[in-house]
ZAMARGU-4260 file (C-alpha; in steps of 0.2 Angstrom, whole numbers, plus 5000, padded with zeros to 4 digits):
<rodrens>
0) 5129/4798/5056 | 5138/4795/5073 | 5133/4783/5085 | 5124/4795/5096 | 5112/4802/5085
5) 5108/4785/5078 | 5103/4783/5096 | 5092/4795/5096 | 5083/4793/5082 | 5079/4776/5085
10) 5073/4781/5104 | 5062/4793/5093 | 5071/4808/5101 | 5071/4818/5084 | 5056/4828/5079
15) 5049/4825/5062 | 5057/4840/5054 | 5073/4830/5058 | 5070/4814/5052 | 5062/4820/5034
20) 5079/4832/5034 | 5089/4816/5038 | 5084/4806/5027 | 5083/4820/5011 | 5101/4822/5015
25) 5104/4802/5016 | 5099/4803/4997 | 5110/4817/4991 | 5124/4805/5001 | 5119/4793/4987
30) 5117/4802/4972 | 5134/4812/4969 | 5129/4813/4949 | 5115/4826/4955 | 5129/4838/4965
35) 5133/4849/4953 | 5116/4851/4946 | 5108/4854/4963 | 5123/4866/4968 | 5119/4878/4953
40) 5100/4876/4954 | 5098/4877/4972 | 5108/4891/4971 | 5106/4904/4957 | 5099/4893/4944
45) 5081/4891/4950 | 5078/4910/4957 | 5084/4914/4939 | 5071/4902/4931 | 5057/4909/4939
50) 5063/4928/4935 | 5063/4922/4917 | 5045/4915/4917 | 5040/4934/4924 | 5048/4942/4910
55) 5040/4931/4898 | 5022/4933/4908 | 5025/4952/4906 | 5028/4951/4888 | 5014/4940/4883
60) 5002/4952/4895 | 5004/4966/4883 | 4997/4958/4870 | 4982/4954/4881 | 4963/4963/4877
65) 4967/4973/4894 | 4987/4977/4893 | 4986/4989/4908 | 4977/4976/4921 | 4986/4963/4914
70) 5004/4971/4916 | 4997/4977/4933 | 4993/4958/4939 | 5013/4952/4933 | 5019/4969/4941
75) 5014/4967/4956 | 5019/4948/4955 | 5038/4951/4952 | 5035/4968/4966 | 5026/4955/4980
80) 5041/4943/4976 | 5053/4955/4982 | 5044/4963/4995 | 5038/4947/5002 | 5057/4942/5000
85) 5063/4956/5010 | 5049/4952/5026 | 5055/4934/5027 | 5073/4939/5027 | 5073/4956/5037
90) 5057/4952/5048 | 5054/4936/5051 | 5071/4924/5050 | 5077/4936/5066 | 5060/4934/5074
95) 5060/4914/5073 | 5079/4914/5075 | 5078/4895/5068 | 5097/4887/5066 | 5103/4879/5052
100) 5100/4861/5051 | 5122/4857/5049 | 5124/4867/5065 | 5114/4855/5074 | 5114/4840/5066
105) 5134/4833/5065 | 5139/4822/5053 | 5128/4828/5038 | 5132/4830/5018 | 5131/4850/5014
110) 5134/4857/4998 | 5132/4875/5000 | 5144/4887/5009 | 5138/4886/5025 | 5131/4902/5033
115) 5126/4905/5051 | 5112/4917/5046 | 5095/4910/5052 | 5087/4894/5044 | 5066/4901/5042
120) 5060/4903/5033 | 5069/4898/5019 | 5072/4914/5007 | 5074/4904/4991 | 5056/4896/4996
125) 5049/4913/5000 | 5051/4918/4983 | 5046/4904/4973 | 5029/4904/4985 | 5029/4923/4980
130) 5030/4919/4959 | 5020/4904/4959 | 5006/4912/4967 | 5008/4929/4957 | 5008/4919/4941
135) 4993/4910/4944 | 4982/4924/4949 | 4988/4934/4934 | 4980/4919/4923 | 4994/4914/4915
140) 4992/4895/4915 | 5005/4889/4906 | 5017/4900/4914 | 5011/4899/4932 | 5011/4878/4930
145) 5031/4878/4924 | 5033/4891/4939 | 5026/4877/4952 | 5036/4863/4945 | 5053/4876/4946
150) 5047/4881/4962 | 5045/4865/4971 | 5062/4857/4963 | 5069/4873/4970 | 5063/4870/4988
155) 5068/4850/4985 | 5085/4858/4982 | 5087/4869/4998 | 5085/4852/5008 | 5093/4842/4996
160) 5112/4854/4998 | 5108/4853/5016 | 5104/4871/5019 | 5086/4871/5025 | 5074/4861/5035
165) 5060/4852/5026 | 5049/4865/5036 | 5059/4878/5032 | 5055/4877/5012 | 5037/4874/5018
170) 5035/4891/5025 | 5042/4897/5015 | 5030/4893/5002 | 5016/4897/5013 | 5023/4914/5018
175) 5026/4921/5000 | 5011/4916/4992 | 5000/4922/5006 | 5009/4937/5004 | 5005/4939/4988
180) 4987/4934/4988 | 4983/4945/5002 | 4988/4963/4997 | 4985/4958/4977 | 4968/4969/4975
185) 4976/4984/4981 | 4993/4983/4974 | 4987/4979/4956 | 4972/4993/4958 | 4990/5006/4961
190) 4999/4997/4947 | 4985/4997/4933 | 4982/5016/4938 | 5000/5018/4935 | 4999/5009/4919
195) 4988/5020/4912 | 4997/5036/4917 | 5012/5027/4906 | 5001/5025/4891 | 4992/5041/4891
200) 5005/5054/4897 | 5022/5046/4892 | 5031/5040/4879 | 5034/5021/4888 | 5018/5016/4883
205) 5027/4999/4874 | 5029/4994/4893 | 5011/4991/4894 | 5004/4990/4879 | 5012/4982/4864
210) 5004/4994/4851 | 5012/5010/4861 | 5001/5023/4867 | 4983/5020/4867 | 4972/5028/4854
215) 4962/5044/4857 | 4946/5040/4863 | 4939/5060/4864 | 4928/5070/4855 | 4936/5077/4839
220) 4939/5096/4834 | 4925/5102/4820 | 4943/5105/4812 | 4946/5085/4813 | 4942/5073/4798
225) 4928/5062/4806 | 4925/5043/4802 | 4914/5035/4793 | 4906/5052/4786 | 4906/5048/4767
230) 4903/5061/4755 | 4885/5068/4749 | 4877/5055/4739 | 4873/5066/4720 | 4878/5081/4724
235) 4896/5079/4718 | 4901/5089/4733 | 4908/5082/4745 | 4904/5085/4765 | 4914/5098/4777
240) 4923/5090/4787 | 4918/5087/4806 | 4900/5096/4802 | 4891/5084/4788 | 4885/5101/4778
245) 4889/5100/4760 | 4899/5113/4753 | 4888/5117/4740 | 4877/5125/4754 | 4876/5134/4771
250) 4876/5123/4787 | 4858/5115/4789 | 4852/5125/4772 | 4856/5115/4757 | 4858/5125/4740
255) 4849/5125/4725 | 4860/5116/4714 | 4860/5103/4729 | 4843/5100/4728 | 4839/5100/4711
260) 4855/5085/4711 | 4844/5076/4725 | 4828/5079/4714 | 4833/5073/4697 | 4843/5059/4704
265) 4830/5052/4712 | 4818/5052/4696 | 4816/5036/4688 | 4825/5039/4671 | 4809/5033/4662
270) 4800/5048/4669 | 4803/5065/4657 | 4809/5075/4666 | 4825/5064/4673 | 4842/5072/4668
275) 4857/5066/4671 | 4868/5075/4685 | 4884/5081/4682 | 4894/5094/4691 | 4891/5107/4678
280) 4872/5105/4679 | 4875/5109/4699 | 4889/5123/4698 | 4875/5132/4684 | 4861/5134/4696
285) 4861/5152/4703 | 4865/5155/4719 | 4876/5139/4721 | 4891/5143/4727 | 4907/5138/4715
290) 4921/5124/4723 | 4939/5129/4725 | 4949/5123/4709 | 4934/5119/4701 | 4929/5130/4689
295) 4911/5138/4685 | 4903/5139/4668 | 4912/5146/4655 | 4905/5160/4648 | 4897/5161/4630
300) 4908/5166/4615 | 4904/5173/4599 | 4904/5157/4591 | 4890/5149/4601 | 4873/5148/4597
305) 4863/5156/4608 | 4855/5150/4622 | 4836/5146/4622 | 4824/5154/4634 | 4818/5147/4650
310) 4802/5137/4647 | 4786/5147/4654 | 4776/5139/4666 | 4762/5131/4659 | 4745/5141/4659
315) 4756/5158/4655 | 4761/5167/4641 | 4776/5176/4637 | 4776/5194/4637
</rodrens>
């Protein structure tokens, strides 16, 4: 520090952005075991950091009760990074036209190519506002808590390498988590809309949702098996499928054979006229209609006794 600017600090001459960037830069004078650290961090390492932590926050959403919002809140946390990114850097660094501190300050310790491009907000702090703030409204606690600790070390870092002012990094903080908060409804009511579309009508539905494409959730065909229908209980036929109707009988009309089934199973077998059901007992009944690969009763052979006469009512003779 030359004689002059000790002067003028001392006279009280430099504004407070000066003295904090003044004395951040004193430190990194004093700590040359942290240069190379800071130099990669500062640099590429931290941006890279937080760009992991989305990745892992968009794996872990698909696995979440409601993949499509959840995907859509991480989306639009890495898209509001990048656009917020490009405002600071496009819109707002030419608007403020803000010089870098080394290009007013003489005699200061920079570890960074120095650029003459504009110092605020600081780009590196625009982003990490941008993840930090996406993070945490996408409920991702863990996440969102390792991002603020990477973000903050990353603005620590611009002032440290001397490439920004102290309220540069502020900013851009500020800047890129407002950014995000602000427009978050409507961007992630797009994004979950497109999320669905991805799911339903294409085959990048792992994007969203972890098990693929969604399950159906319409009406089934009468063609389609239908859950949850179990067969008919002592008929020994079973049930159509996607109508409930036995096949023993038409639809809504149960058969003969079916009946008499119902009947006799539920006859106490102490009672005397309790039989056992069997599928023969229902294929015999007239008018029952016979299952495919199931044969019908065989007809009598000459070895056979005969069969014995239908009991007459009582009351009644026979002719």
């Amino acid at each position: 520090m030359t004689r002059e600017l000790a002067l003028t600090r001392s006279t009280g001459g430099l504004s407070l952005n000066d003295r904090w960037y003044l004395d951040v830069n004193r430190f990194a004078r004093h700590t040359p075991g942290l240069h190379a650290f800071m130099r990669f961090y500062a640099h590429f390492g931290g941006v890279g950091l937080l760009a992991l932590l989305l990745l892992v926050a968009w794996w872990v959403a698909r696995f979440d009760r409601r993949p499509e919002r959840a995907v859509a809140l991480v989306l639009w946390a890495a898209g509001g990074t990048v656009l917020a990114w490009i405002l600071a850097h496009y819109g707002l660094k030419p608007l403020v036209a803000e010089k870098r501190p080394y290009l007013v300050l003489p005699h200061v310790e920079v570890l960074l190519h120095r650029t003459h491009g504009y110092a605020f907000p600081s780009g590196h702090a625009t982003v990490a506002g941008a993840v930090i703030a996406g993070l945490w409204l996408a409920r991702r606690w863990v996440l969102a808590s390792l991002a603020t600790l990477a973000g903050l070390l990353l603005g620590f870092g611009r002032v440290y390498t001397g490439m920004h002012y102290p309220f540069d990094v502020v900013g851009g903080l500020l800047i890129g988590a407002a950014f995000v908060l602000v427009l978050a409804w409507p961007a992630v009511a797009l994004l979950e809309a497109f999320d669905r579309l991805l799911v339903e009508h294409t085959p990048f539905g792992w994007l969203v949702r972890a098990g693929g494409r969604a399950r159906s959730s319409g009406r089934l065909g009468a063609g389609s098996p239908r859950r949850g229908v179990a067969p008919s209980v002592g008929t020994g036929a079973p049930r159509i499928a996607g109508t409930g109707h036995d096949r023993s009988g038409a639809a809504g009309i149960p058969s003969v054979g079916s009946t008499q089934a119902r009947t006799a199973q539920t006859v106490h077998p102490s009672h005397p006229e309790w039989q056992p059901v069997s599928e023969r007992t229902v294929l015999s009944t007239p008018g029952a209609p016979r299952l495919a690969g199931i044969p019908g009763p065989r007809p009598a052979g000459p070895g056979d006794p005969p069969s014995s006469p239908a009991a007459a009512p009582e009351g009644t003779e026979p002719d």
